[in-house]
N, C-alpha and C positions, 0 to 999 in steps of 0.2 A: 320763574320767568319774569324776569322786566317787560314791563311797558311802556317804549318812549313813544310820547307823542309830539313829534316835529312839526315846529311852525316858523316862520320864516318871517320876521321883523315887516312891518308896514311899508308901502313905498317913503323912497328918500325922493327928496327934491333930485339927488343924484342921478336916482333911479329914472324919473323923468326924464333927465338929459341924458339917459345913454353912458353915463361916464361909469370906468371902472373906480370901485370907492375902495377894494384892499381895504385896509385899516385907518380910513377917514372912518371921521366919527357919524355923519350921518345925520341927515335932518330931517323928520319925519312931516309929507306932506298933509293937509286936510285931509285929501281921500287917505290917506297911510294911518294916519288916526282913527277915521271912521273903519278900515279895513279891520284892524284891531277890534275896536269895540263888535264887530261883527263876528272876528272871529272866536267870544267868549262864547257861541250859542254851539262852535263846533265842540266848545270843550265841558260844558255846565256839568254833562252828566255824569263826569270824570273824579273823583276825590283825589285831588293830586298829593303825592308826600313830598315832593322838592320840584323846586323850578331850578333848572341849569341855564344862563343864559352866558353869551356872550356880554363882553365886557362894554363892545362901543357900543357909543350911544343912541344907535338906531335901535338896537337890540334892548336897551336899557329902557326905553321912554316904551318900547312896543308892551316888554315884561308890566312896566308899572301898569299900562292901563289894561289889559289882562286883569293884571290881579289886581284892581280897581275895583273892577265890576265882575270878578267871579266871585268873588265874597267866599273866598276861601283862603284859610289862614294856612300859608304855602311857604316855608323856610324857601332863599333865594341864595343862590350863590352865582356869580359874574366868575367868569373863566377865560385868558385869555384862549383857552384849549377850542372852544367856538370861535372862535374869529374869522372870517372872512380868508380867502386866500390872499398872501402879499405878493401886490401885482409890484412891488420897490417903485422902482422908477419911471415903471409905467403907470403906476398909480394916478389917478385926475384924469387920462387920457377917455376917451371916445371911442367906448366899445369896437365901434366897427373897425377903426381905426386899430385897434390892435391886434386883431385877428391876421394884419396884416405885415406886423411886425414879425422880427428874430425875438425873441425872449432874452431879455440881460439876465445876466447872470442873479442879480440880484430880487429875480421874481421865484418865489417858494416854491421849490419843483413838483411835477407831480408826485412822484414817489414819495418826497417827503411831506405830501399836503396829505394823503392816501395814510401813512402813515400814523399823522397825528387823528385822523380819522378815526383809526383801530384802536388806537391808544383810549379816544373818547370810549369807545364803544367797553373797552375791555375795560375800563375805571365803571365804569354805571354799573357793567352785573357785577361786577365784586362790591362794589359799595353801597348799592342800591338791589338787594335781590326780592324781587316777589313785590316789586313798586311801580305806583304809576310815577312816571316824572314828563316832567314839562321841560322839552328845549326848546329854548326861544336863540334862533341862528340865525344864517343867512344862506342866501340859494344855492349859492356852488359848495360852500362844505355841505349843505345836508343832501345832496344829489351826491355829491361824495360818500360821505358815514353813507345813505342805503347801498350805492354803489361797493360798498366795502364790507356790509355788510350782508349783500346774497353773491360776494365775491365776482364781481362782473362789471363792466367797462361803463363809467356813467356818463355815457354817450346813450345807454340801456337805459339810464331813469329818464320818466320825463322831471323837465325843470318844475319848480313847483315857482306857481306865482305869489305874492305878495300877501301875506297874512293868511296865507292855506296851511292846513294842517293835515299830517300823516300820520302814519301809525305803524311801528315796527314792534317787532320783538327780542330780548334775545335775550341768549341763557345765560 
């Protein structure tokens, strides 16, 4: 059995303002910083064998200062396979704001966000069996991946806030 233990990148300056970031890279706040360094006490008593992270750079700056201060010699691999949902051209926009919108065509569908989900999930037990690993993501794929992974509508997870960490399994 694997061990993912899902954590979700520090607040972005973004994240402050409400905007959907997609595949902006992401600027990580003071509190977003400090949320990190607090989140190394949910992970201390973990021996990680790989961290997966996404590739942007909210996720990038979250992973280094993690493994900063876990003082754990942890191989890292960046994955576009994490990445954030692409909102296209809705991208920059003002959350509330789009909930209100038609979806262009150009925003990554459910189906195929749900997708690349399974994909993640089904690459870790094959390549990582009987491991802990560290994913360092963002809020709506990893409500996604659990959502895909107890097969149920992640409307059913709750959202997870900013530098929390979870814990799934799977075989």
């Amino acid at each position: 059995m694997t061990h993912l233990f899902l954590l979700r990148h520090g607040e972005t300056e973004e994240n402050a303002k409400h905007i959907l970031q997609g595949h902006m890279p992401g600027t990580l706040t003071p509190t977003g910083i400090e949320q990190a360094i607090e989140a190394v006490e949910q992970l201390r008593s973990t021996a990680f064998d790989v961290c997966l992270s996404s590739d942007l750079k909210r996720c990038v700056d979250t992973t280094n200062i993690i493994l900063e201060h876990l003082d754990q010699d942890i191989p890292v691999i960046y994955t576009k396979q994490l990445r954030e949902r692409d909102w296209g051209s809705i991208t920059g926009m003002i959350v509330e704001k789009g909930k209100w919108v038609d979806m262009p065509d150009d925003v990554e569908s459910m189906p195929a966000f749900r997708a690349r989900a399974k994909s993640f999930l089904d690459y870790v037990s094959s390549t990582y069996p009987d491991a802990n690993v560290l994913v360092v993501s963002h809020g709506l794929f990893l409500r996604i991946l659990q959502a895909v992974h107890k097969n149920i509508d992640h409307k059913e997870i709750t959202p997870m806030t900013n530098a929390k960490v979870r814990q799934i399994d799977v075989e």
